[in-house]
Structures are given as structure tokens and as C-alpha cells.
DRENDREN-729243 format. One line per field, with one value per residue: x, y, z of N, C-alpha, C in turn; residue in one letter. Coordinates in nm, 3 decimals. Atoms other than C-alpha are relative to their C-alpha. Layout:
BEGIN
nx = (X, ...)
ny = (Y, ...)
nz = (Z, ...)
cax = (X, ...)
cay = (Y, ...)
caz = (Z, ...)
cx = (X, ...)
cy = (Y, ...)
cz = (Z, ...)
kedo = (A, ...)
//
This chain:
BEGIN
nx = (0.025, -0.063, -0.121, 0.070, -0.067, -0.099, -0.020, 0.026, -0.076, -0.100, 0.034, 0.014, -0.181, -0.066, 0.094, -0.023, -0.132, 0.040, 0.086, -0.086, -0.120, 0.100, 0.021, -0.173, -0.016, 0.074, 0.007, -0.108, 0.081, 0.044, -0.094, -0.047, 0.084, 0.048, -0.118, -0.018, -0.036, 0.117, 0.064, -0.122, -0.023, 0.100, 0.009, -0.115, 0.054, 0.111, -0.087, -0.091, 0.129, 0.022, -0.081, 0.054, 0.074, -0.078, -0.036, 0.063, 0.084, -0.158, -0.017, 0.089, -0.005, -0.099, 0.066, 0.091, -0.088, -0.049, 0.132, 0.089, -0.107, -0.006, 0.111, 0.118, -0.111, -0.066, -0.047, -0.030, -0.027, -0.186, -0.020, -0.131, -0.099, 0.052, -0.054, 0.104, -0.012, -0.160, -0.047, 0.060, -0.037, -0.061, 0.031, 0.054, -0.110, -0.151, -0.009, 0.078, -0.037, -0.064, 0.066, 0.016, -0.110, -0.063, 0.095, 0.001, -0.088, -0.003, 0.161, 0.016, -0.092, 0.097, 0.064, -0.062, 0.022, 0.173, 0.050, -0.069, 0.101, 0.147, 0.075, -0.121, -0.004, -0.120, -0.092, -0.046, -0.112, 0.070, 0.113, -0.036, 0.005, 0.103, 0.025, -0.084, 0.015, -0.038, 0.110, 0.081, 0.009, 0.062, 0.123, 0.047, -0.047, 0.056, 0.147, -0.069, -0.027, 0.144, 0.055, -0.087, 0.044, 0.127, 0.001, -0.096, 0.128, 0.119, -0.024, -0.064, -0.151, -0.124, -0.131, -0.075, 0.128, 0.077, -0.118, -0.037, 0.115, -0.051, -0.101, 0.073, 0.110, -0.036, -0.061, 0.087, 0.070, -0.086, -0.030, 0.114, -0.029, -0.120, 0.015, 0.123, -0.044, -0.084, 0.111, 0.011, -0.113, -0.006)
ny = (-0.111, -0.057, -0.063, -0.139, -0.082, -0.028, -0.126, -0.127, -0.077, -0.010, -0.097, -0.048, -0.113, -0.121, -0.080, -0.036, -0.021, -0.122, -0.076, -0.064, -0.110, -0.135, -0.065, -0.034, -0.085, -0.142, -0.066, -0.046, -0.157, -0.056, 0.001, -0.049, -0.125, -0.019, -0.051, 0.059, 0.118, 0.029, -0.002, 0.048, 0.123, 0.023, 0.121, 0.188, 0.121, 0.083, 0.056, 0.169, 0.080, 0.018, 0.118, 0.079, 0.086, 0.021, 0.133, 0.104, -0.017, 0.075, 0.142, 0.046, -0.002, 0.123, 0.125, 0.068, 0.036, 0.169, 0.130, 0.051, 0.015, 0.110, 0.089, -0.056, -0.020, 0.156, 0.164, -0.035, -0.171, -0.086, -0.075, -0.096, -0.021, -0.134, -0.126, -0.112, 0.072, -0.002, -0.160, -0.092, -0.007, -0.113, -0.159, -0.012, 0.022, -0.090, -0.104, -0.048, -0.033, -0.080, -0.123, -0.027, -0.024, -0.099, -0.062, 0.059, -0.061, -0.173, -0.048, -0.064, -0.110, -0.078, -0.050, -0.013, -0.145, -0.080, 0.033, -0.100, -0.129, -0.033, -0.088, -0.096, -0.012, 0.091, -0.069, 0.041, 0.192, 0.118, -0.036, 0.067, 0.178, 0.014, 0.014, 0.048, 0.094, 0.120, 0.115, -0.034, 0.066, 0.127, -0.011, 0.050, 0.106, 0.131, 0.034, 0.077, 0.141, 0.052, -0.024, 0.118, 0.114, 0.012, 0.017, 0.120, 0.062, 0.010, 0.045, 0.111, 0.040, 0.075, -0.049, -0.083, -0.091, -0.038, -0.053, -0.086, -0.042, -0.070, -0.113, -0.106, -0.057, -0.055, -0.116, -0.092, -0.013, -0.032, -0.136, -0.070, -0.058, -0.094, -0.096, -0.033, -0.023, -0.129, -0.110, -0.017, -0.101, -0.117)
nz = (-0.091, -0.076, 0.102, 0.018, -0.114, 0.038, 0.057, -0.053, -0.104, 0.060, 0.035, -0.136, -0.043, 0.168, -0.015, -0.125, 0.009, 0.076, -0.067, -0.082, 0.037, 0.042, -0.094, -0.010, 0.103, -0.046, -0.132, 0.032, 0.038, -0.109, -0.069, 0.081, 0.020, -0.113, -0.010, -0.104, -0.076, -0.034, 0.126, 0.136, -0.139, 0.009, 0.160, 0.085, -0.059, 0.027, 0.098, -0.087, -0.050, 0.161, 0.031, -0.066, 0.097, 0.111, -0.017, -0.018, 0.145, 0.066, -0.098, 0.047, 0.150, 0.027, -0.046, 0.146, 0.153, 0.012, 0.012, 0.153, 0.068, 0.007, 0.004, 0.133, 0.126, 0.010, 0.044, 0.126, -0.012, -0.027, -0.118, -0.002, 0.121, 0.071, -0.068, -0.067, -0.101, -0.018, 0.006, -0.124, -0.088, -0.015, 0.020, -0.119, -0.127, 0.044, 0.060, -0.086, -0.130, -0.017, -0.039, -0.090, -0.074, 0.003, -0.064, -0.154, -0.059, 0.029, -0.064, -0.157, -0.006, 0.013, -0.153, -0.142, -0.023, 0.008, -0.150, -0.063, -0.014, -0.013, 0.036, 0.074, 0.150, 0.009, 0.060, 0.173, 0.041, -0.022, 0.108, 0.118, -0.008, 0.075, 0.112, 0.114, 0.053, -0.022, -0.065, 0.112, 0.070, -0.123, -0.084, 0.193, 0.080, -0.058, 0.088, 0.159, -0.033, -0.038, 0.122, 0.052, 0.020, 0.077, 0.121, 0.031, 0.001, 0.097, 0.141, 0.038, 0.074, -0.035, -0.069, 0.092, -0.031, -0.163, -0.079, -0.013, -0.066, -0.139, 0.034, 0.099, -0.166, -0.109, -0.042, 0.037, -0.133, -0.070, 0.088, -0.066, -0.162, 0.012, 0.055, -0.025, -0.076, 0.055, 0.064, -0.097, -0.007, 0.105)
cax = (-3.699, -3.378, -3.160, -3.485, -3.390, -3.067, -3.099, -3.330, -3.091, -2.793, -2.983, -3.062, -2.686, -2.600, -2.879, -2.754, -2.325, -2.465, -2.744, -2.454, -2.203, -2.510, -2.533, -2.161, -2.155, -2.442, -2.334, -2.003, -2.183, -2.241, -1.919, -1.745, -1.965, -1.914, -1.734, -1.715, -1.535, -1.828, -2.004, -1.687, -1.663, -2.056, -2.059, -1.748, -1.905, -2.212, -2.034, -1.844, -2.198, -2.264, -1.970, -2.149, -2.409, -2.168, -2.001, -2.253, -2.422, -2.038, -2.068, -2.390, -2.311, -2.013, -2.212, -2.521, -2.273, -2.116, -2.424, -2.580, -2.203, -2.220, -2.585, -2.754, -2.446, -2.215, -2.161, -2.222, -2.287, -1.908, -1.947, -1.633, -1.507, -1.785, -1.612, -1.889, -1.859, -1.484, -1.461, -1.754, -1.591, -1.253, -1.460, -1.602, -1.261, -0.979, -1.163, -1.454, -1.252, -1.034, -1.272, -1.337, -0.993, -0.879, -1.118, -1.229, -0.935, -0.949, -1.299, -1.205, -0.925, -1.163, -1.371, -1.154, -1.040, -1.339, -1.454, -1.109, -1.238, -1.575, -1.802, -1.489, -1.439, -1.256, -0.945, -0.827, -0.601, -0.876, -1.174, -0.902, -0.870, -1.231, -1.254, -0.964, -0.976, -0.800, -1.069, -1.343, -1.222, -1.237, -1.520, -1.671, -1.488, -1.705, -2.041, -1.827, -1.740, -2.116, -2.239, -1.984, -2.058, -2.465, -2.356, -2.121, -2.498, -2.720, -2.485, -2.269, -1.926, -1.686, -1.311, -1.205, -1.547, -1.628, -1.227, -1.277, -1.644, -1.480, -1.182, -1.392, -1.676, -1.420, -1.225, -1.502, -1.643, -1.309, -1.241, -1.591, -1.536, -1.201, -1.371, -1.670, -1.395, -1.178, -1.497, -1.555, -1.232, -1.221)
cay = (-4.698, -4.673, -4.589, -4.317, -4.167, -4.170, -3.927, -3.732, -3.642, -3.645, -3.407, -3.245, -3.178, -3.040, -2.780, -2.732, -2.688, -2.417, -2.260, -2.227, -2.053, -1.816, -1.728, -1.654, -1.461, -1.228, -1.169, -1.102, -0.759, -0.653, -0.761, -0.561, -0.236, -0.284, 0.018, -0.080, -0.324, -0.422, -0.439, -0.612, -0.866, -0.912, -1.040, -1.255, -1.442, -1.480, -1.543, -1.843, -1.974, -2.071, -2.316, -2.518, -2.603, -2.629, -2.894, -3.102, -3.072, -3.222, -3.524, -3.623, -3.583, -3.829, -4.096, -4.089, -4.061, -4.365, -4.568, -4.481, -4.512, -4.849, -4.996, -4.765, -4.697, -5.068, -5.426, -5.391, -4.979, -4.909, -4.784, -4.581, -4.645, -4.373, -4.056, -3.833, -4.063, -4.037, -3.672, -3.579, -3.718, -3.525, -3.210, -3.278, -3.361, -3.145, -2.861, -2.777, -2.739, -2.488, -2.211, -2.251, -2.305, -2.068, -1.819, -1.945, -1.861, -1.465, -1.473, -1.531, -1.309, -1.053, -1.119, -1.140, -0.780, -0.656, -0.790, -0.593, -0.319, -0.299, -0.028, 0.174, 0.303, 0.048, 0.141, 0.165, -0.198, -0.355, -0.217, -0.340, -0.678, -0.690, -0.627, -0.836, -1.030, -1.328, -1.382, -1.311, -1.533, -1.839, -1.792, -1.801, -2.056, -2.286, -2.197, -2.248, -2.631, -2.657, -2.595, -2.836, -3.082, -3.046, -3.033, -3.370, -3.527, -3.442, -3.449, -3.778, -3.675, -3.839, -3.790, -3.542, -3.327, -3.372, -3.258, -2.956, -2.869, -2.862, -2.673, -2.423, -2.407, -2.353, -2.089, -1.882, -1.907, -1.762, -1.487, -1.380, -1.329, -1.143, -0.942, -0.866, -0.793, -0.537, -0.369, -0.320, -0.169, 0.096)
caz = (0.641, 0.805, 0.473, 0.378, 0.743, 0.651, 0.357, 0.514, 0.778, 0.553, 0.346, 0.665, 0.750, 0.424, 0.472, 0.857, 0.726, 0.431, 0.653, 0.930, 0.707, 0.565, 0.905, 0.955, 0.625, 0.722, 1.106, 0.932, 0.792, 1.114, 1.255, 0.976, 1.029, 1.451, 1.564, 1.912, 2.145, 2.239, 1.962, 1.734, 2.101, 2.057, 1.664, 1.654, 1.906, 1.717, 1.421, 1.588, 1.732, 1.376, 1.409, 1.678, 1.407, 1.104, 1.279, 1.417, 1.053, 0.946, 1.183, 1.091, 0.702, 0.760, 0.976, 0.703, 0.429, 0.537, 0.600, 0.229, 0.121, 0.210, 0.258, -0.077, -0.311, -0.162, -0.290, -0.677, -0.695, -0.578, -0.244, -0.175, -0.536, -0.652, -0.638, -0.562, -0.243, -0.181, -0.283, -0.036, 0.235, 0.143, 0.083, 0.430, 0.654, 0.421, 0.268, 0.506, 0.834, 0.676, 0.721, 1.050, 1.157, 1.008, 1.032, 1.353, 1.464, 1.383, 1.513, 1.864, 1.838, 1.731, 2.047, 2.286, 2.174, 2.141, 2.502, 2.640, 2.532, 2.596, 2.559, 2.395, 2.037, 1.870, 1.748, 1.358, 1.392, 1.560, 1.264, 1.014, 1.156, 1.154, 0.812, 0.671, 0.398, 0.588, 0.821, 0.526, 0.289, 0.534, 0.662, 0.251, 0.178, 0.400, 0.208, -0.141, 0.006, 0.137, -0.206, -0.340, -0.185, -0.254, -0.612, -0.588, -0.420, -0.685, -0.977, -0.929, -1.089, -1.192, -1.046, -1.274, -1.245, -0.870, -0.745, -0.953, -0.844, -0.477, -0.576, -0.779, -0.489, -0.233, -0.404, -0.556, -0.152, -0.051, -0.328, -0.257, 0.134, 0.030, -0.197, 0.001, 0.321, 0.074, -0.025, 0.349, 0.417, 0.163)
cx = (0.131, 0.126, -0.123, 0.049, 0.093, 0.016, -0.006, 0.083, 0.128, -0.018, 0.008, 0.120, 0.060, -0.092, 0.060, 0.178, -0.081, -0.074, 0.095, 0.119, -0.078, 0.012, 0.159, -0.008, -0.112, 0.021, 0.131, -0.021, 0.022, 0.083, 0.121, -0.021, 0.019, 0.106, 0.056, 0.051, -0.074, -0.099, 0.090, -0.007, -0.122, -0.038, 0.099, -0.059, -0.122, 0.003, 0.004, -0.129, -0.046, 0.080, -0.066, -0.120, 0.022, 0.065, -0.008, -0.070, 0.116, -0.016, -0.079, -0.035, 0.049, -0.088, -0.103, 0.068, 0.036, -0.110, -0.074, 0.111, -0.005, -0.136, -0.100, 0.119, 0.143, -0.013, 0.022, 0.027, 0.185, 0.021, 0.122, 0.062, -0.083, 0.097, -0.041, -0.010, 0.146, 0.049, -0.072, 0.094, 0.169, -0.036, 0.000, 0.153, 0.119, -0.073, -0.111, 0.078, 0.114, -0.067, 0.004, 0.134, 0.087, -0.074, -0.085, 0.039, -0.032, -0.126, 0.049, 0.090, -0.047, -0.078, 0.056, 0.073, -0.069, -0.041, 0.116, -0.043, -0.052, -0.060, 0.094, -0.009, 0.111, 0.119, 0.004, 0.040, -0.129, -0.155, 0.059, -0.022, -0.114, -0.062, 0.068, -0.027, 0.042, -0.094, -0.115, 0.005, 0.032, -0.086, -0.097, -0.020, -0.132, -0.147, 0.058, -0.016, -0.188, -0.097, 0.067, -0.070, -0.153, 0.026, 0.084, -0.158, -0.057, 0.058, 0.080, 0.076, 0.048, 0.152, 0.019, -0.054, -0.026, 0.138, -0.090, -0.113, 0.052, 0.125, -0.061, -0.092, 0.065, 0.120, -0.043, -0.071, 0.105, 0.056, -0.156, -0.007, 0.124, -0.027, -0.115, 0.121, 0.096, -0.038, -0.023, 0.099, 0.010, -0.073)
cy = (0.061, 0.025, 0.213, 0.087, 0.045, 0.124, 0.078, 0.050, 0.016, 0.139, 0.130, 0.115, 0.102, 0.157, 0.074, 0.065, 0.144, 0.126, 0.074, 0.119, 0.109, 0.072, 0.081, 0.116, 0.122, 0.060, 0.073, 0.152, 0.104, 0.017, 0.109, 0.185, 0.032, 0.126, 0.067, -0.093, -0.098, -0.078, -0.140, -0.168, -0.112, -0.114, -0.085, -0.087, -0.036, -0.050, -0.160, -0.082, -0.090, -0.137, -0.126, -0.116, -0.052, -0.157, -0.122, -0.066, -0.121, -0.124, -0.113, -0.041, -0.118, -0.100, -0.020, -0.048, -0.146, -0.093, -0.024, -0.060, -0.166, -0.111, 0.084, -0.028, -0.176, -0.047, 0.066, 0.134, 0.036, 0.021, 0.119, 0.015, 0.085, 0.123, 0.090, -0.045, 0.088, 0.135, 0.085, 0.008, 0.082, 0.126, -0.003, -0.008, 0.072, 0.116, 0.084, 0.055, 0.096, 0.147, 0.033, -0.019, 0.116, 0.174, 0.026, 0.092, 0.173, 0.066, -0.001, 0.075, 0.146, 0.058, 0.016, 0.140, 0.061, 0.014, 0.081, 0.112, 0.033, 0.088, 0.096, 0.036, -0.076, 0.037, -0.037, -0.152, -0.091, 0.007, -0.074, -0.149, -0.062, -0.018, -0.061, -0.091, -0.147, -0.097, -0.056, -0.135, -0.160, -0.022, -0.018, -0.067, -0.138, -0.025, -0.032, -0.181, -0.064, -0.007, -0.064, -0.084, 0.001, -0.023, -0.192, -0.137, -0.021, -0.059, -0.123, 0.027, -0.111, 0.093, 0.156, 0.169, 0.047, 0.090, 0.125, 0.074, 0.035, 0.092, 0.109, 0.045, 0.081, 0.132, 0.124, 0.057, 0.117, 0.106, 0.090, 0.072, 0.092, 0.102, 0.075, 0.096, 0.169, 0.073, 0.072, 0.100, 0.105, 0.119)
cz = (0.052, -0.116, -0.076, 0.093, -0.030, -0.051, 0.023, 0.084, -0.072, -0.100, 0.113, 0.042, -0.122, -0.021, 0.140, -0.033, -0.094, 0.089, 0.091, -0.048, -0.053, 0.115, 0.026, -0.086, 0.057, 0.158, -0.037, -0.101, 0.109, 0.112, -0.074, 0.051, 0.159, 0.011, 0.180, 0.067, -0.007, -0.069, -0.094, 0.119, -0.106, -0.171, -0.050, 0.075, -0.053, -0.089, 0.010, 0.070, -0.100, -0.009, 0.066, -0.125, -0.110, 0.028, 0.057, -0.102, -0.091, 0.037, -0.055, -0.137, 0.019, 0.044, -0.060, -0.096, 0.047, 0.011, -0.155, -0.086, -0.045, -0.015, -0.179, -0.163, 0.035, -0.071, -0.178, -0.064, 0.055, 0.155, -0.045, -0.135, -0.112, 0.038, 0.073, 0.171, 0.062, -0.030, 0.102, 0.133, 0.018, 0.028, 0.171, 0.096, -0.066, -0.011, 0.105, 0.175, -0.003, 0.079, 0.143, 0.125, 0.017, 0.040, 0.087, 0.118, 0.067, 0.081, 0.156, 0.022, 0.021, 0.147, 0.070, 0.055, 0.024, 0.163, 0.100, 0.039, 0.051, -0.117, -0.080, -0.134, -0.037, -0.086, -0.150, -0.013, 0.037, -0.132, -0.049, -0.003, -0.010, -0.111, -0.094, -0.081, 0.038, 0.076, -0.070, -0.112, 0.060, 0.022, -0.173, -0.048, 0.040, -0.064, -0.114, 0.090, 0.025, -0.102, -0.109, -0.003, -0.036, -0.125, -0.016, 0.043, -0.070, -0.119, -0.040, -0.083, -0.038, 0.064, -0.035, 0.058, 0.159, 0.034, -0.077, 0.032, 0.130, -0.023, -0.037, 0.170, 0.115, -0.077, -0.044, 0.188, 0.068, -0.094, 0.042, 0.129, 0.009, -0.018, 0.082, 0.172, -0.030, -0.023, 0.136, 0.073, -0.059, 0.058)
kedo = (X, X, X, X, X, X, X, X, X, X, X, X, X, X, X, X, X, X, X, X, X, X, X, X, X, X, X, X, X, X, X, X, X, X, X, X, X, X, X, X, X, X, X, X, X, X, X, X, X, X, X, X, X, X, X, X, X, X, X, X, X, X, X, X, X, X, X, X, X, X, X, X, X, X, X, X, X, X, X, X, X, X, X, X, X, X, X, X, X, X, X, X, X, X, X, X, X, X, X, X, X, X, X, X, X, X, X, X, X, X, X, X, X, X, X, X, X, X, X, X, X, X, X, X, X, X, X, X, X, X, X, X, X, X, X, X, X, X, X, X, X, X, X, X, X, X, X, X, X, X, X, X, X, X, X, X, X, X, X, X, X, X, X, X, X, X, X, X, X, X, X, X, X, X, X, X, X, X, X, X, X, X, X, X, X, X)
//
């Protein structure tokens, strides 16, 4: 019962990190398109709300992961010396917390102009920054990694395979959010 739980909630989080950066990605439409203080304030912060659930979704991955790591996949199975193991938990603590650091970042930057503002028309520098590819392809990157790792779950890599599934995931996530940010600009 209490390794079934497990999954389910491990599953759970991996559904809750993806779901959160969907959300990101589509408020990031709307944050793109704001052409208001106000407005630009209004969707980085809802943006960045997104993170709250991304990285409780993270927490919960690691503390299942490690319990099936060790009580489902342990003793003879490998534990940690599976990769798909040992690469999640990189994906999860190197490649997942770029996005939101970095792009994070930009987001409250965003608001906190925005909220200056107000009700104002927002100027050209602050549209652009809105629409740059730096915050964009961060913010991407984190559904690429969230779609990683699901693939490193189901499909059990090896070394070779799983690294470049997260490499690949996260930089198709993050050319995507570039490209989707440069299209925006134009």
C-alpha cells in the first residue's frame, strides 16, 4: 500500500511540475500581448503563481522518488545505480530549477515594473522585456525537463539515453520559448 501511494503521488507530482509550467507557458501569451503596467504587473504575477505548484510538485517527486528508489527499485534492482533513477534526480535539482531561477527572476522584474506603473501604457523597453526571449526560453525549458523526466519514468534508459533525453527535453523546451518570444516581438 504504502509504495502504491508512493507512485501515485510521485506520478502525481510529475503531472503537478508539467501542469505548472503549461500554466506559465499559456499566462505567458497574455503577459506577452499585456500593453499595460498593469496589465504586464498583473500576468507576471500569475505567471510566477505557477512556481508555487512547480515546486511543491519537485519536493514531493524527490521524497517519492527516493522511497521507490530505494524500497521498489533497492537491494538487488540497483537503487541509485539505475540511471533513470540518478538522472531523474539530476533532472530534478540541476536542470529543473533553471527555469524558474532564471526566468523567475525576469518575472518579478516584469511585475514590479508593471505594478510602478499601473494603469499606464507600458512603455516600448518594458513590452520588449516582456517579450524577450531570455525570460521565454526559461520558462520552456521547465516543461522540456518535465517531459524528460516522464520519459526517463516510463522508458528506463540507460546512461547514455536518459542524459540525452534531458538535455534534448530541456533544450527543445527552451528554443521553443525563444522562438515563441521572437515571434512575439516582431
Amino acid at each position: 500500500m504504502v509504495d502504491t501511494t508512493s507512485l501515485f503521488l510521485h506520478v502525481l507530482a510529475a503531472i503537478g511540475m508539467v501542469g505548472g509550467g503549461i500554466v506559465q507557458v499559456l499566462a505567458g501569451t497574455r503577459l506577452r500581448g499585456a500593453g499595460t503596467g498593469a496589465a504586464i504587473g498583473q500576468w507576471a504575477r500569475f505567471t510566477r503563481s505557477a512556481g508555487t505548484l512547480i515546486a511543491a510538485s519537485a519536493v514531493v517527486s524527490l521524497l517519492t522518488g527516493g522511497h521507490l528508489a530505494g524500497a521498489v527499485w533497492g537491494g538487488d534492482a540497483g537503487g541509485f545505480a539505475n540511471p533513470f533513477i540518478t538522472l531523474g534526480v539530476v533532472g530534478l535539482v540541476v536542470l529543473a530549477p533553471i527555469g524558474p531561477m532564471v526566468g523567475g527572476a525576469r518575472l518579478r522584474e516584469l511585475g514590479q515594473a508593471g505594478e510602478e506603473l499601473g494603469d499606464g501604457q507600458a512603455s516600448a523597453a518594458l513590452v520588449a522585456d516582456a517579450r524577450a526571449p531570455g525570460v521565454w526560453g526559461p520558462v520552456h525549458s521547465l516543461v522540456g525537463v518535465g517531459v524528460g523526466l516522464v520519459a526517463l519514468m516510463v522508458y528506463k534508459p540507460g546512461w547514455v539515453v536518459g542524459t540525452l533525453v534531458l538535455i534534448v527535453t530541456f533544450g527543445v523546451g527552451w528554443v521553443a520559448g525563444s522562438m515563441v518570444a521572437a515571434r512575439a516581438a516582431r
